[in-house]
Biotite code that builds the C-alpha atoms (Angstrom):
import biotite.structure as struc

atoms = struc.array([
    struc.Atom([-18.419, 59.635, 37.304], chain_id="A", res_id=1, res_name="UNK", atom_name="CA", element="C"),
    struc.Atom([-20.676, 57.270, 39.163], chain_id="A", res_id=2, res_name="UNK", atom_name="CA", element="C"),
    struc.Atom([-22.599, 56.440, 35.680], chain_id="A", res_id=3, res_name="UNK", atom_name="CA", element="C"),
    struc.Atom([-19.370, 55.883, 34.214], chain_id="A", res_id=4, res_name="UNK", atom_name="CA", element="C"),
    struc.Atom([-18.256, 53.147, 36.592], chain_id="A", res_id=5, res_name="UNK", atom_name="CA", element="C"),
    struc.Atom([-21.398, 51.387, 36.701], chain_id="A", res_id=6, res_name="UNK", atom_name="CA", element="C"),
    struc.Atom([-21.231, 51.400, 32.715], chain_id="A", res_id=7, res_name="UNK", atom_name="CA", element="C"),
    struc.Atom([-17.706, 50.147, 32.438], chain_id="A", res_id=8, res_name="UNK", atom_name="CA", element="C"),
    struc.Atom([-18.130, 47.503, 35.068], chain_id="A", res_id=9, res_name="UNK", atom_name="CA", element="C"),
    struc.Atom([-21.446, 45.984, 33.692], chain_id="A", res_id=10, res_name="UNK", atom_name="CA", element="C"),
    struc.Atom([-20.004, 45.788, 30.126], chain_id="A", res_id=11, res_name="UNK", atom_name="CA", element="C"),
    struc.Atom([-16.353, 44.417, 31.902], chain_id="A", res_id=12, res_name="UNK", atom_name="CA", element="C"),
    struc.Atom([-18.372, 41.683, 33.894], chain_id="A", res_id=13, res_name="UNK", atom_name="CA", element="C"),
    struc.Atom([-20.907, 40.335, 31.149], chain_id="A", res_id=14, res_name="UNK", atom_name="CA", element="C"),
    struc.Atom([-17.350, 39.660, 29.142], chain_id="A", res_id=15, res_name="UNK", atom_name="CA", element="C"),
    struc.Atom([-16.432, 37.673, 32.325], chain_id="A", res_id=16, res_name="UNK", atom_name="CA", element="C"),
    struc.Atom([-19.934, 36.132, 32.839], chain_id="A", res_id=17, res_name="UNK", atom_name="CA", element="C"),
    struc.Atom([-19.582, 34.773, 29.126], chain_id="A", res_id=18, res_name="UNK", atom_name="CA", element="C"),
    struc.Atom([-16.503, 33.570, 29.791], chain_id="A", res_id=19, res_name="UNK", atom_name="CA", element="C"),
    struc.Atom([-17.204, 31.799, 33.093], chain_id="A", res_id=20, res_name="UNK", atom_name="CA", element="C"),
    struc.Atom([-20.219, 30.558, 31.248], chain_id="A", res_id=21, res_name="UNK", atom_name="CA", element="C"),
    struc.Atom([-18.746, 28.965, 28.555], chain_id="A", res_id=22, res_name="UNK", atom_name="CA", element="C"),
    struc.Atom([-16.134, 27.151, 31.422], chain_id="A", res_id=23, res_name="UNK", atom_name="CA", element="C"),
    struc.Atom([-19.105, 25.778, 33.390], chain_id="A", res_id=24, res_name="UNK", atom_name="CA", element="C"),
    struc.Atom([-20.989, 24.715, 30.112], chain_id="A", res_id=25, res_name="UNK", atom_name="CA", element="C"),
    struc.Atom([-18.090, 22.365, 29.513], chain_id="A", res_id=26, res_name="UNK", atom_name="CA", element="C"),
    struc.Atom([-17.325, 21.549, 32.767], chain_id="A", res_id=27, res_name="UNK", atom_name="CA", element="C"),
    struc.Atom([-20.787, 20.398, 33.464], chain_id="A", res_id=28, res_name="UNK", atom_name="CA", element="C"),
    struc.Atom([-21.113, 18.763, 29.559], chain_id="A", res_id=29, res_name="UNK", atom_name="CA", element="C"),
    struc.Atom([-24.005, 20.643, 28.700], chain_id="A", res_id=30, res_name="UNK", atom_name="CA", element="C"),
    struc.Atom([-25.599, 20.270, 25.337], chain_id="A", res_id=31, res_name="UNK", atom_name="CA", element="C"),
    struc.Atom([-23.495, 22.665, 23.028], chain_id="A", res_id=32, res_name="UNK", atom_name="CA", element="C"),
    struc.Atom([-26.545, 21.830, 19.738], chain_id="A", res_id=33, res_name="UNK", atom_name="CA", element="C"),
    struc.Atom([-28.104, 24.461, 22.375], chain_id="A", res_id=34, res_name="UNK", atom_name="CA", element="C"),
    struc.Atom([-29.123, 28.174, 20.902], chain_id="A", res_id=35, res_name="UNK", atom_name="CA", element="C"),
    struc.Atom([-28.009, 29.642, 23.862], chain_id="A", res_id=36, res_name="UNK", atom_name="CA", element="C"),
    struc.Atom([-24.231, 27.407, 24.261], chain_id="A", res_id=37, res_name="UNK", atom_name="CA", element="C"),
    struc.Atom([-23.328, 28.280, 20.729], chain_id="A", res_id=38, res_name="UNK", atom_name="CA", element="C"),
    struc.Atom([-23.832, 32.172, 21.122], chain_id="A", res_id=39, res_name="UNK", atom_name="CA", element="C"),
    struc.Atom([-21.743, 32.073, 23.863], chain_id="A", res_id=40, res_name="UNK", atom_name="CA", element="C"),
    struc.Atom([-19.282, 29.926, 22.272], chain_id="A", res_id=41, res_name="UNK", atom_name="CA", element="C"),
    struc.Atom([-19.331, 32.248, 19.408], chain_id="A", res_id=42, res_name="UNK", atom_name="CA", element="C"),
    struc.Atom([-18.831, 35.281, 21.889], chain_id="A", res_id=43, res_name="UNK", atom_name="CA", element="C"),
    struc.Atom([-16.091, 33.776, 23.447], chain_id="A", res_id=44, res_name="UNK", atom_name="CA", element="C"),
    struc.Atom([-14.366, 32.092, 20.543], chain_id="A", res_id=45, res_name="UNK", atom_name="CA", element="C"),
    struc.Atom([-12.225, 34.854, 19.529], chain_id="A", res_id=46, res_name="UNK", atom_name="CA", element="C"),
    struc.Atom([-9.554, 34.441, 22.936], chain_id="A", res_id=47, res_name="UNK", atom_name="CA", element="C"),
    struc.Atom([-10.538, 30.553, 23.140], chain_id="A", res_id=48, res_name="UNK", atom_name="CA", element="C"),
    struc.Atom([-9.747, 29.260, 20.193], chain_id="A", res_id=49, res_name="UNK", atom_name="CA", element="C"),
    struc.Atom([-6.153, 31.009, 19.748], chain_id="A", res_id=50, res_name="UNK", atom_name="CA", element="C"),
    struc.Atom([-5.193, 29.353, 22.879], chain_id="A", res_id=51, res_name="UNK", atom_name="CA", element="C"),
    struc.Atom([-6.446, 26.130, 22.897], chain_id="A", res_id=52, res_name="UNK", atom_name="CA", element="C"),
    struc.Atom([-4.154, 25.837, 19.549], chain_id="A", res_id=53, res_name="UNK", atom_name="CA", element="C"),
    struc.Atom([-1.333, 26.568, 22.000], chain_id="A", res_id=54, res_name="UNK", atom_name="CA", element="C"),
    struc.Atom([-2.621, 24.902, 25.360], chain_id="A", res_id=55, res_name="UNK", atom_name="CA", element="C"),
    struc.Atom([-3.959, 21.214, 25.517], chain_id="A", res_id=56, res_name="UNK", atom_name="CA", element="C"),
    struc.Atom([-6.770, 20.018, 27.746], chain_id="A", res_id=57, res_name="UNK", atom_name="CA", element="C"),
    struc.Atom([-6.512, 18.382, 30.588], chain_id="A", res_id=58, res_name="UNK", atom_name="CA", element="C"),
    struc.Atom([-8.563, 15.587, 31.413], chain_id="A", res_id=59, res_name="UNK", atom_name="CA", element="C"),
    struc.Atom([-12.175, 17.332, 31.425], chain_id="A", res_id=60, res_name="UNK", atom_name="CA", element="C"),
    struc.Atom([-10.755, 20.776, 32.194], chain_id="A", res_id=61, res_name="UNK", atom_name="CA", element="C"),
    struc.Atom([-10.383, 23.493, 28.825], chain_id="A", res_id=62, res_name="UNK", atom_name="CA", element="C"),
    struc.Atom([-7.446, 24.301, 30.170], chain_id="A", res_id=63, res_name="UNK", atom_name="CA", element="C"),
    struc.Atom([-7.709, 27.615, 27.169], chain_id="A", res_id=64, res_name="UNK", atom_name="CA", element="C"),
    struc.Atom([-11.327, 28.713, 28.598], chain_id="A", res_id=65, res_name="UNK", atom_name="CA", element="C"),
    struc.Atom([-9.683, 28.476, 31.617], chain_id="A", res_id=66, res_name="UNK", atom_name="CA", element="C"),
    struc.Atom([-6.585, 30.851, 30.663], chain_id="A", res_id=67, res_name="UNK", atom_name="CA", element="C"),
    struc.Atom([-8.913, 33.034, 28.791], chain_id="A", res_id=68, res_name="UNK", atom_name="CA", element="C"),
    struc.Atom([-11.634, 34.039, 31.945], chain_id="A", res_id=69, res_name="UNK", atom_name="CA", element="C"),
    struc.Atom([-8.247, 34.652, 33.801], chain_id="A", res_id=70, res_name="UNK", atom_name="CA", element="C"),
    struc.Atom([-6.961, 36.466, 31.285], chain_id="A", res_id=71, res_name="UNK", atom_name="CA", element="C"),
    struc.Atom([-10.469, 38.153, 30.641], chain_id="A", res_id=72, res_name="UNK", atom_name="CA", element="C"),
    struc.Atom([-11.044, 39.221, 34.849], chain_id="A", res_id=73, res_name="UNK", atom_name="CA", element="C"),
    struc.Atom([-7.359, 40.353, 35.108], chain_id="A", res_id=74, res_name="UNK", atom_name="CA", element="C"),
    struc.Atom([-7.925, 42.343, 31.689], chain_id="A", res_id=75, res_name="UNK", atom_name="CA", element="C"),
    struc.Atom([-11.005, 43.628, 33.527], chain_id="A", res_id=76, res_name="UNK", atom_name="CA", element="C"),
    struc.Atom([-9.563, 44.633, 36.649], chain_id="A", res_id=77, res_name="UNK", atom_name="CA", element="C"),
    struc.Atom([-6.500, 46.570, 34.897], chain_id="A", res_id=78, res_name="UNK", atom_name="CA", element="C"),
    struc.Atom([-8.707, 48.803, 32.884], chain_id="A", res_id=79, res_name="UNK", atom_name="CA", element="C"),
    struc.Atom([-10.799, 49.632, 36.083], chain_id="A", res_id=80, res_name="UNK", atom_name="CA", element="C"),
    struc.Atom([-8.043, 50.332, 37.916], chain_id="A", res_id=81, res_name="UNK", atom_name="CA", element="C"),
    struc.Atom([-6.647, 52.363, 35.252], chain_id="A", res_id=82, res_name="UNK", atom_name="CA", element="C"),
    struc.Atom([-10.117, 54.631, 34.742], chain_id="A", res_id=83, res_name="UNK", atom_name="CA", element="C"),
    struc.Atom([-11.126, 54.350, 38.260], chain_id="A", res_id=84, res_name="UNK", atom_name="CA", element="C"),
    struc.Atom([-8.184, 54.311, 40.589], chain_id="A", res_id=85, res_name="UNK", atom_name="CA", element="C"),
    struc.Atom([-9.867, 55.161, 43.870], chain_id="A", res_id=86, res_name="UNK", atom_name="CA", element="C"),
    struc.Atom([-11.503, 51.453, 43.759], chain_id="A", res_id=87, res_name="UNK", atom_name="CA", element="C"),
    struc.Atom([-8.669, 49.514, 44.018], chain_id="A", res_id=88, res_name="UNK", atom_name="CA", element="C"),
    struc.Atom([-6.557, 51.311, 46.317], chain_id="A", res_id=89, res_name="UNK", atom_name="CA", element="C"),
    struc.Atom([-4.488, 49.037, 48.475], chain_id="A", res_id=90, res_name="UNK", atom_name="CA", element="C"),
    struc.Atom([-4.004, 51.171, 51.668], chain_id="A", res_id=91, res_name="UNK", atom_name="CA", element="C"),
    struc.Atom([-2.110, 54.215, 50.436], chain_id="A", res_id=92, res_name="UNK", atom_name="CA", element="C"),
    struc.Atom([0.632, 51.810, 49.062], chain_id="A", res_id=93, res_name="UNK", atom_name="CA", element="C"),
    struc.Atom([1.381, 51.688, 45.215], chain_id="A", res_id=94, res_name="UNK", atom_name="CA", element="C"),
    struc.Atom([-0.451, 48.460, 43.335], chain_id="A", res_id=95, res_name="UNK", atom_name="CA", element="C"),
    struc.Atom([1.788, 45.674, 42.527], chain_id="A", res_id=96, res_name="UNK", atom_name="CA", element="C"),
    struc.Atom([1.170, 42.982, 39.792], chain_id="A", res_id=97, res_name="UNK", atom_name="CA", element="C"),
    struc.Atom([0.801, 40.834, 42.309], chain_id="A", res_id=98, res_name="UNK", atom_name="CA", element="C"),
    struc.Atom([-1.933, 42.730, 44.544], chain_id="A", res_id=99, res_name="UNK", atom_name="CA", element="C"),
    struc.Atom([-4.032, 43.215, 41.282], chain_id="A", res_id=100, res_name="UNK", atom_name="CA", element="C"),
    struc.Atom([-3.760, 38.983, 40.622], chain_id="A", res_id=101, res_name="UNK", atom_name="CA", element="C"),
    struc.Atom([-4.344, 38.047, 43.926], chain_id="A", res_id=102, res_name="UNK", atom_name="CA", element="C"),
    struc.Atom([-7.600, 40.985, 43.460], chain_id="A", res_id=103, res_name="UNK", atom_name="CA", element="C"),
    struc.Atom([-8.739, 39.397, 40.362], chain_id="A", res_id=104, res_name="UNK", atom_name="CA", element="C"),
    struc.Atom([-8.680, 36.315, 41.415], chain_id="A", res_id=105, res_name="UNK", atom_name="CA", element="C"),
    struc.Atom([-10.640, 36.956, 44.596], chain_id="A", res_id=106, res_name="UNK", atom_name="CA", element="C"),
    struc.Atom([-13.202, 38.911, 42.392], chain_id="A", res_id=107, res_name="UNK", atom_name="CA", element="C"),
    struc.Atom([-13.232, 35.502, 40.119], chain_id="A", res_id=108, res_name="UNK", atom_name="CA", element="C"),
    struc.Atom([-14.121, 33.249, 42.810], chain_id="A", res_id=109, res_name="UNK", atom_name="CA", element="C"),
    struc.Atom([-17.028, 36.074, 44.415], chain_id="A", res_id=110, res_name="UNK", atom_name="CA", element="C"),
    struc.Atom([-18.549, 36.319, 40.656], chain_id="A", res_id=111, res_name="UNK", atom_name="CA", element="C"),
    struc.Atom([-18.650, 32.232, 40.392], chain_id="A", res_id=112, res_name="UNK", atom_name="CA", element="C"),
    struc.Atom([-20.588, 32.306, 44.016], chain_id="A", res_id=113, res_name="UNK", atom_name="CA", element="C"),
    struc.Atom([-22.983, 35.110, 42.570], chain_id="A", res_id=114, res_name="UNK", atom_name="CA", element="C"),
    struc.Atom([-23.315, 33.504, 39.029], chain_id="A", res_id=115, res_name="UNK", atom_name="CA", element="C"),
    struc.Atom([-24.306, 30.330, 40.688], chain_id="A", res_id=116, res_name="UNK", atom_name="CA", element="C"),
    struc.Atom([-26.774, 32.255, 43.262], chain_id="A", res_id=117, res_name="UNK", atom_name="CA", element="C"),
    struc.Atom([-28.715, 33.610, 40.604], chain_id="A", res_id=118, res_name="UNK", atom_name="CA", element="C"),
    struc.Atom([-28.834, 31.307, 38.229], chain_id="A", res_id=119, res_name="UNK", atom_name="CA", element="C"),
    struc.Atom([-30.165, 28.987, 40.985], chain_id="A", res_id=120, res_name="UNK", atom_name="CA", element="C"),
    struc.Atom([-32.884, 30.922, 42.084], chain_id="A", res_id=121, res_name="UNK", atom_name="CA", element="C"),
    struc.Atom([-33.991, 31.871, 38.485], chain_id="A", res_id=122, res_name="UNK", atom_name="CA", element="C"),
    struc.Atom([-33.791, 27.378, 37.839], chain_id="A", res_id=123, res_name="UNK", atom_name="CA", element="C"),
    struc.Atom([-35.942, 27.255, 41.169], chain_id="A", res_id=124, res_name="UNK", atom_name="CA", element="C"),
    struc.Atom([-38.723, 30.069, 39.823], chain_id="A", res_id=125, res_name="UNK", atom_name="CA", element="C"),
    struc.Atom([-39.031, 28.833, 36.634], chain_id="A", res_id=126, res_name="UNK", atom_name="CA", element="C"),
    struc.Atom([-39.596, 25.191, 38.517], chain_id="A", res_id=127, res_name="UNK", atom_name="CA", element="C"),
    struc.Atom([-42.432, 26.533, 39.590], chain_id="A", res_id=128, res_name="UNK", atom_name="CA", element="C"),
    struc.Atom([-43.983, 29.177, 37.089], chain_id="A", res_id=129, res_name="UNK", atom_name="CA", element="C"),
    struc.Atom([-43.543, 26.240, 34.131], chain_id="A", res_id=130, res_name="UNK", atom_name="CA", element="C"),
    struc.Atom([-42.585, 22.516, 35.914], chain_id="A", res_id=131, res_name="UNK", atom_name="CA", element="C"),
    struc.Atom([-42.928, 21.097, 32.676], chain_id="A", res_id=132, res_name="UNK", atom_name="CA", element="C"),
    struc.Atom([-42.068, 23.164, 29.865], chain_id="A", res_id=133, res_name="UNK", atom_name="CA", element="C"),
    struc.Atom([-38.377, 22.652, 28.260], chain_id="A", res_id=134, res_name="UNK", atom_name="CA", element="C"),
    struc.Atom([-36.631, 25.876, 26.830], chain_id="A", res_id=135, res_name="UNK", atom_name="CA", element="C"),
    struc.Atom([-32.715, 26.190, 25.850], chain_id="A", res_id=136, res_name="UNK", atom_name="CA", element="C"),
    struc.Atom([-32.880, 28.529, 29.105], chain_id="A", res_id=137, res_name="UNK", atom_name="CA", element="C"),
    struc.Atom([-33.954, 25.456, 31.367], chain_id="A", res_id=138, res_name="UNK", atom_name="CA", element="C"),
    struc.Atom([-31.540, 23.141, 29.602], chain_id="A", res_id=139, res_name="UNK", atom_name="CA", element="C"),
    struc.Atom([-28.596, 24.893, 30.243], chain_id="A", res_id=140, res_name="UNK", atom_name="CA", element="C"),
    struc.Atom([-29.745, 26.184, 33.769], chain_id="A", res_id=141, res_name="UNK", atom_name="CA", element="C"),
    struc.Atom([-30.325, 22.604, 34.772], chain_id="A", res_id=142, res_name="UNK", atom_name="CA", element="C"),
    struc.Atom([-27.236, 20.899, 33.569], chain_id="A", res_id=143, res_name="UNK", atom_name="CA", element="C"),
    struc.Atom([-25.017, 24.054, 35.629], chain_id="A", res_id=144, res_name="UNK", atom_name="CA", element="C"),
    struc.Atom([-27.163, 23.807, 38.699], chain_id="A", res_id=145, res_name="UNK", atom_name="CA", element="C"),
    struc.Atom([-27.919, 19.745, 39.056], chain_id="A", res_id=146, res_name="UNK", atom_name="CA", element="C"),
    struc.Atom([-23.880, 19.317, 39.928], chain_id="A", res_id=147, res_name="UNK", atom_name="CA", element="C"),
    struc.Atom([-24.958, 22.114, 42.408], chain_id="A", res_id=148, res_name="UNK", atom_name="CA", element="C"),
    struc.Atom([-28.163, 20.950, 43.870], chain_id="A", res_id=149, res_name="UNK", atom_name="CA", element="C"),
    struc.Atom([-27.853, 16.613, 43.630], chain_id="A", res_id=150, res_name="UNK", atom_name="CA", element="C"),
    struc.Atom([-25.533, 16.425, 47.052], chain_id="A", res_id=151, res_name="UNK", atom_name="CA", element="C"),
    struc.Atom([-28.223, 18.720, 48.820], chain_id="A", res_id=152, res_name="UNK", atom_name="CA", element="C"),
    struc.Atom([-31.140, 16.690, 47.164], chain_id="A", res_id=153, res_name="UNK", atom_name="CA", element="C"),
    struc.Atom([-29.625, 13.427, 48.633], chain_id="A", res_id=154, res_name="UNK", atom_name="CA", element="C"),
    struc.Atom([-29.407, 15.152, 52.544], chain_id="A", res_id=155, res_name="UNK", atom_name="CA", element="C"),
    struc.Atom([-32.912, 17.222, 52.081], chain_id="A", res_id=156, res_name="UNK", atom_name="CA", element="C"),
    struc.Atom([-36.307, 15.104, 52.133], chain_id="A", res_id=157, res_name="UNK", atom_name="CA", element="C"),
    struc.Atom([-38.694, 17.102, 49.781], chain_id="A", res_id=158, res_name="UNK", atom_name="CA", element="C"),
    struc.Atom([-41.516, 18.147, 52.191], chain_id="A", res_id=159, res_name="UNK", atom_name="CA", element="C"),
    struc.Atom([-45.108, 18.506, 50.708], chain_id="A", res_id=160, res_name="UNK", atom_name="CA", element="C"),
    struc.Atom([-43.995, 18.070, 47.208], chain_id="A", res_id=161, res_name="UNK", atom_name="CA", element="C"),
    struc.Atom([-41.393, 20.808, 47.640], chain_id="A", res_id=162, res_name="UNK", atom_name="CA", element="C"),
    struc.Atom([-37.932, 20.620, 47.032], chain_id="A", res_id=163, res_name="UNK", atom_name="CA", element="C"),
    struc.Atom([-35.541, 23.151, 49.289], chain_id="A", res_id=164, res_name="UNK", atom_name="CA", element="C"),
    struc.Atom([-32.379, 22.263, 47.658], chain_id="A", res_id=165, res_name="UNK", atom_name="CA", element="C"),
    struc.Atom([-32.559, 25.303, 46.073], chain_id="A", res_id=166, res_name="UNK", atom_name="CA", element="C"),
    struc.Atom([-32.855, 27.694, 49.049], chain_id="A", res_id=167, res_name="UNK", atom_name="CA", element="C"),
    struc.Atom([-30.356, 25.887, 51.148], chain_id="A", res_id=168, res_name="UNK", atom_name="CA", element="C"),
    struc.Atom([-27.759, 26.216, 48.054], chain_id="A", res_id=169, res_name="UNK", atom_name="CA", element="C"),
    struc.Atom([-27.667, 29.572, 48.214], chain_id="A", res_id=170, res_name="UNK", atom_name="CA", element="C"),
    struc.Atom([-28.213, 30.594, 51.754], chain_id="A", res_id=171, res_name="UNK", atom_name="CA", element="C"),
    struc.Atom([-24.989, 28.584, 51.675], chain_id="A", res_id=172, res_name="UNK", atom_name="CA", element="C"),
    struc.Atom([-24.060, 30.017, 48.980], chain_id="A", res_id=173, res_name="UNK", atom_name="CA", element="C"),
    struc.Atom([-24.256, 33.637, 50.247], chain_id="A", res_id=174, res_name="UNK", atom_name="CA", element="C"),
    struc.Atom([-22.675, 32.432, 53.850], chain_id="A", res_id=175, res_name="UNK", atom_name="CA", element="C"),
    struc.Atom([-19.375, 31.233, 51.553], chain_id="A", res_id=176, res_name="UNK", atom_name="CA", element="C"),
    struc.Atom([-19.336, 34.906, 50.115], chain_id="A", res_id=177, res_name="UNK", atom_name="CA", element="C"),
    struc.Atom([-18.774, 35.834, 54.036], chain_id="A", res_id=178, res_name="UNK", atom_name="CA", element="C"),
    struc.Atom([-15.658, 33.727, 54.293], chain_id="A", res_id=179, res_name="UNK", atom_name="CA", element="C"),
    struc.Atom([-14.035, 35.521, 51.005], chain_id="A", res_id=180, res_name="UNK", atom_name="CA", element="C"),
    struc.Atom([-11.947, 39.022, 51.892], chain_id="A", res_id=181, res_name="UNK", atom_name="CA", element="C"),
])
């Protein structure tokens, strides 16, 4: 049964993970002539586009890839709670609509926090395994993780040609997760 979970959630959260991907890429205005943007684009088109015909932008917010990761982590957490009912018990009481929103959205907000840990420690390895090389990879990782790391770079002084933006981004990033229920 174990197995089983660990397959369903892993498939359930890469769906979100594209989803929250393809919100950051446009938050952040990252180059969608990318390999990498357009296959999530194209893995995510299929909710996005039906409801950006119905729901306008606003400002620089997709308002539709916004509705659709909601729609895609609530999805998520209703079919886990419906195969695996023991892992979303609220304290003996039945599950309300509301309990499983208020659940999904708190799950949202701790897979942005992790998203953003490991992406930044895989932008701060590849600084130094290949400083200089450009992939799609590195493209995309720094326009998500500049927004990220530029405050941090303004406070820290890089010390002996090393820059610790990176490590104090997510030690902060993991002391957030603390804070979240």
């Amino acid at each position: 049964m174990r197995a089983l979970y660990f397959i369903v959630t892993t498939i359930l959260s890469f769906v979100v993970y594209a989803f929250l991907l393809r919100l950051l890429l446009q938050l952040v205005r990252a180059d969608f002539r990318n390999p990498l943007s357009r296959a999530v684009l194209a893995f995510t088109n299929w909710l996005v586009m039906p409801l950006r015909r119905m729901i306008p932008p606003i400002g620089r917010l997709d308002t539709a890839s916004l509705l659709a990761l909601l729609i895609v982590q609530l999805a998520a957490t209703l079919i886990i709670f419906q195969l695996f009912p023991s892992q979303l018990m609220a304290g003996g009481r039945a599950v309300t609509f509301v309990d499983l929103a208020v659940y999904s959205l708190l799950q949202l907000i701790v897979t942005t926090i992790w998203f953003y840990i490991i992406i930044i420690f895989i932008y701060a390895l590849l600084s130094f395994i290949a400083p200089s090389t450009y992939s799609p990879a590195v493209g995309i990782l720094s326009a998500l993780c500049d927004p990220v790391l530029s405050p941090l770079r303004r406070i820290l002084p890089v010390v002996g040609g090393l820059d610790f933006s990176p490590l104090v981004a997510i030690v902060l990033l993991r002391a957030l997760l603390f804070l979240i229920p």
